[in-house]
N, C-alpha and C positions, 0 to 999 in steps of 0.2 A: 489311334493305333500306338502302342507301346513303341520305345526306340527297340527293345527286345524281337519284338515281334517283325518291328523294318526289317534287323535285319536279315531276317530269314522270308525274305519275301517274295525275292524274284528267284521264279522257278521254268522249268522247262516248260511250252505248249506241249499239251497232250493232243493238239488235230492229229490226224494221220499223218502221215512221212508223204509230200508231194510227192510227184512221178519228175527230179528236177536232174541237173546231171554235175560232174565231177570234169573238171579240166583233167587233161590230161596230165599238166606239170604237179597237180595236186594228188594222184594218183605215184607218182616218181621218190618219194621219203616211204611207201608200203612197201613196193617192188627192193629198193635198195635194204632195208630192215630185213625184209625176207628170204635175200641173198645170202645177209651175213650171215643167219643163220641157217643155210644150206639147202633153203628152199627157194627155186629158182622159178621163173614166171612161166612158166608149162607147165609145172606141176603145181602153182597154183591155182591159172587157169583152168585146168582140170577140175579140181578137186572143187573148186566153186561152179562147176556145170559149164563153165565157158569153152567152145572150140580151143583148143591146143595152142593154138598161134596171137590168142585173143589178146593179150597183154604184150607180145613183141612182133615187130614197134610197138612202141608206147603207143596209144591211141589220144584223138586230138582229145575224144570226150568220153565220160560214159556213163551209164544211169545211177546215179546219185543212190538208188535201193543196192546196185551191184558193186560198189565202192563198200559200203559198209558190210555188204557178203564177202567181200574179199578181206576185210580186216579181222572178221570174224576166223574167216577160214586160216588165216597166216597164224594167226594166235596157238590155232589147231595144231600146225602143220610143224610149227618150229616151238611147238611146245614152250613156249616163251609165255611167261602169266603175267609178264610186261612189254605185250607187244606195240600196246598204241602210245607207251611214253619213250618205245624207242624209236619207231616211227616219227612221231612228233619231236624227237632229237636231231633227227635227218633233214628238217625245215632248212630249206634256204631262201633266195630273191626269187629264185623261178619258180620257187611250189605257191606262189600266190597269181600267178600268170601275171598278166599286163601290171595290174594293180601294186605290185609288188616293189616296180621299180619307181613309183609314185612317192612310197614311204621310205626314201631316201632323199627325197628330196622336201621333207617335212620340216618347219621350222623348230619343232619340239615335239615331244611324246604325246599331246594332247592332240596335234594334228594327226600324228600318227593311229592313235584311236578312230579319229572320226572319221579317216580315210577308208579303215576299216570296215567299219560298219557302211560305207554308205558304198564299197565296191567289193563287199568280200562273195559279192556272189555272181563275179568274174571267175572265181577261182573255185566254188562248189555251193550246192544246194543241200546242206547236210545242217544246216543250221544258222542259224542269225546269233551277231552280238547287239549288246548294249552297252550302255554307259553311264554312269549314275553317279555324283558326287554330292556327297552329303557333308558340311564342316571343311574340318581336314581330312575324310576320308574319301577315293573313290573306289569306284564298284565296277571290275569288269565281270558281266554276264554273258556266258554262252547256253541257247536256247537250244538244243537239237531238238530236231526233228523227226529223230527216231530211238524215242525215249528207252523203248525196248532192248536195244542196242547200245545201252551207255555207254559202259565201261571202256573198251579200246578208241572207242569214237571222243569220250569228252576227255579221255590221259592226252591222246595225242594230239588233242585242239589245247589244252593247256600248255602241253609239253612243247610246242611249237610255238604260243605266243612268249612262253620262257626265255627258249633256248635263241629263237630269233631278235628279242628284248634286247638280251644280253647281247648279242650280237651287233646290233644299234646303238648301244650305249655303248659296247668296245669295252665293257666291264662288267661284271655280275654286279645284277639289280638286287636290291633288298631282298628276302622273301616275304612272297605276298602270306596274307591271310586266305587260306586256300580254302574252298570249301566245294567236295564229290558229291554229288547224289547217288554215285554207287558204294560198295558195301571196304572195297578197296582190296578183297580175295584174303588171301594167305597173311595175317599179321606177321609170319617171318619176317616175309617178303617186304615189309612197309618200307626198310632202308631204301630200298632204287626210288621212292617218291623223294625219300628227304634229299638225295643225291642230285636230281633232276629240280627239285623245287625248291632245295636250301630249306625247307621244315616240313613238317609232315601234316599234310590234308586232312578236315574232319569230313567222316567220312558219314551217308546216308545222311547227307543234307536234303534240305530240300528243295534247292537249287545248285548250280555249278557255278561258281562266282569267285574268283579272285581280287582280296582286298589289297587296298595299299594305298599310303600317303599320298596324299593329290597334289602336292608339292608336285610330286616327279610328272606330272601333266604340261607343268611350264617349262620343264629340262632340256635344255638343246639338244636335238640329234649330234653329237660330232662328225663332224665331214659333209653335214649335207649340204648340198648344191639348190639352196632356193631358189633360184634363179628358174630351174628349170619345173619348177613346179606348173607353173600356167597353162605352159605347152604338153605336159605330162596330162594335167586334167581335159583338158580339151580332147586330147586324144582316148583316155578311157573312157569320160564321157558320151563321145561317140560309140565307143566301143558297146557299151552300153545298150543303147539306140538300137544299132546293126546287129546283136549277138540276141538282141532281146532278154538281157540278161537282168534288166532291174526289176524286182517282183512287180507283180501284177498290183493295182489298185489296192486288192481288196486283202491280199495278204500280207503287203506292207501297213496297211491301217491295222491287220490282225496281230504282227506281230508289234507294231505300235501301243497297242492297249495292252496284252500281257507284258511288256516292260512296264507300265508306266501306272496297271492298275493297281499294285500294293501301295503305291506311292501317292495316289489320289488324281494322277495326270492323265484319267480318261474317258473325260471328257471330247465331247466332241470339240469344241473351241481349242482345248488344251492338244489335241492327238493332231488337230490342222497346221495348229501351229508348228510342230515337230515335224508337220509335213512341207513343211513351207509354203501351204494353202490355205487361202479364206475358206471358213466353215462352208457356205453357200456352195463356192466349186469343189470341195471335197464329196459333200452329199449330191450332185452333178455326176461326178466322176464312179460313185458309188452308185447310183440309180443306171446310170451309163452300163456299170457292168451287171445288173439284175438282182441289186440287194440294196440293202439300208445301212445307216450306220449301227442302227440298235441292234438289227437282224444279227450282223459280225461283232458285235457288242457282246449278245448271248451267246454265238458259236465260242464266243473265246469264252464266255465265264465260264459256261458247262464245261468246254475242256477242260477249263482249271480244278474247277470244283472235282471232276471224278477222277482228277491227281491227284489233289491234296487228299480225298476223301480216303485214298491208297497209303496217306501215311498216316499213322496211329497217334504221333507224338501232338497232331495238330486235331485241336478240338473246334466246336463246331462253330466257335465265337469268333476265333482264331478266324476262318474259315473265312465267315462273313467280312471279314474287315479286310482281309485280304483282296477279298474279290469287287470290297468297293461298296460293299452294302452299310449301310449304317445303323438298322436292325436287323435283329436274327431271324425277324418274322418273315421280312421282306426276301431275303433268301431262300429259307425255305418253300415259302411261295412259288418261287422262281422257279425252282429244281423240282418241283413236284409237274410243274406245264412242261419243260423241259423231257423231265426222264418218267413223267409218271408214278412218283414215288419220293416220299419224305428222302432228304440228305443222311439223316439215321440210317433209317433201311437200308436204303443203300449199300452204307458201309457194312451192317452187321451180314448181309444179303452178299457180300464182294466184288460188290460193281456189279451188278443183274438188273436190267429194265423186268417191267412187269411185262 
């Protein structure tokens, strides 16, 4: 695979959007965004289908599909065509719940990362990060899970890991090398990204990915208290456990492989390992909950494939090496037992099974 081609590799799963849900403290940066702009939580309750009272008190939790209907709807309501990067400006320690106060006590930004990813779904089921350093580059990737729903959803998951960055380093960070998978609206409008991200996002990527210098992975947090980190994980950890809150087997192996399949890391050997599992009790764990490895192997390629297949700029070669195939024959193969119908078709057809 080309370095060209790397880096345009990691992209969103196309599965459906699970049925997961949204802390409450994560839900609290929409409500205050929709204040300032004179839309108060009754009348967004409303307007999104919810009983009148649905959003005050804050609620502990709420369904992950209804979090992203209510971003939708705020956008609506306060007429703001920048609602999820002002949202995501509203991030504080408590919009991450428990987990949140863990990455204060990180010994540098690298931990801080991996904290992330391995509790961010303490705080919502709206999507998985990743992490990937290639040289001197790393690669932050956010996957949502409700690809249909970009735009407000992946500004204000940027805009928060920005705005909160900068707030951990107690100084504005570089700007990353940004790159949207949505279209980014109104080119008037581009200023509020450069303002919010220090440069301006390429926009109808093929992923959501924020680059930058992997230097700053070894950066010290300033002020943090490591001391207190031990006690801090033990107790999320838990939390974990009791909340049921770490994905299930089979969707953490899924979202395992589409990180790691542009990059040739999905393997079975290779995904155990990232799981901190011997292959053997991985495939245990995986027959345990009523599937294979290869079965969640193919669920994720087909999804990938009739995402990529959705965008034009990526051809069918492209395609293949992305998803790990080494011929183009062998793909097409794939995607014909799959969807019933050549990888072509498909596209010329708009995504249509036979």
């Amino acid at each position: 695979m080309t370095t060209a081609l790397l880096d345009h590799a990691i992209v969103s799963p196309a599965r459906p959007a699970s049925p997961g849900r949204v802390a409450g403290s994560y839900l609290q940066p929409l409500l205050e965004a929709a204040a300032a702009r004179g839309v108060g939580a009754t009348a967004l309750a409303r307007a999104a289908g919810f009983a009148a009272d649905a959003l005050d008190p804050l609620p502990t939790q709420l369904a992950a599909a209804d979090y992203v209907r209510l971003l939708e709807v705020g956008a609506r309501l306060t007429g703001d065509e920048h609602f999820g990067l002002h949202v995501g400006e509203r991030v504080k320690v408590g919009t991450f719940s428990a987990y949140g106060l863990i990455l204060l006590s990180c010994r540098d930004f690298g931990q801080a990362f991996e904290q992330t990813i391995r509790y961010e779904a303490l705080a919502h089921d709206l999507g998985r990060s990743s992490l990937t350093v290639q040289g001197n580059q790393a690669a932050y990737s956010w996957h949502s899970r409700f690809p249909s729903h970009h735009r407000h959803l992946a500004d204000s998951v940027f805009a928060g890991v920005r705005v909160f960055g900068n707030w951990l380093a107690g100084a504005s960070l570089p700007a990353p090398q940004l790159s949207l998978s949505h279209d980014g609206g109104d080119p008037a409008g581009h200023d509020e990204y450069r303002r919010v991200f220090g440069s301006l996002p390429r926009f109808g990527a093929p992923a959501n990915v924020a680059r930058f210098d992997a230097a700053l992975l070894a950066c010290p947090v300033p002020n943090a208290d490591v001391t207190l980190y031990p006690v801090l994980q033990r107790h999320i950890e838990q939390l974990l456990r009791q909340r049921g809150a770490e994905p299930d087997i089979v969707a953490h192996v899924y979202d395992t492989i589409v990180a790691g399949l542009p990059h040739g890391q999905a393997r079975l050997a290779s995904v155990a390992c990232q799981l901190r599992l011997t292959p053997r009790t991985l495939q245990r764990k995986l027959a345990d909950a009523g599937t294979s490895y290869q079965r969640v192997l193919d669920q994720a390629r087909f999804a990938l494939a009739r995402d990529y297949l959705a965008r034009p700029g990526l051809s069918l070669l492209d395609i293949t090496f992305l998803l790990g195939y080494q011929e183009q024959s062998a793909f097409n193969h794939a995607f014909r037992e799959w969807a019933g119908i050549n990888p072509g078709a498909w596209r010329e057809r708009g995504g249509e099974m036979r």
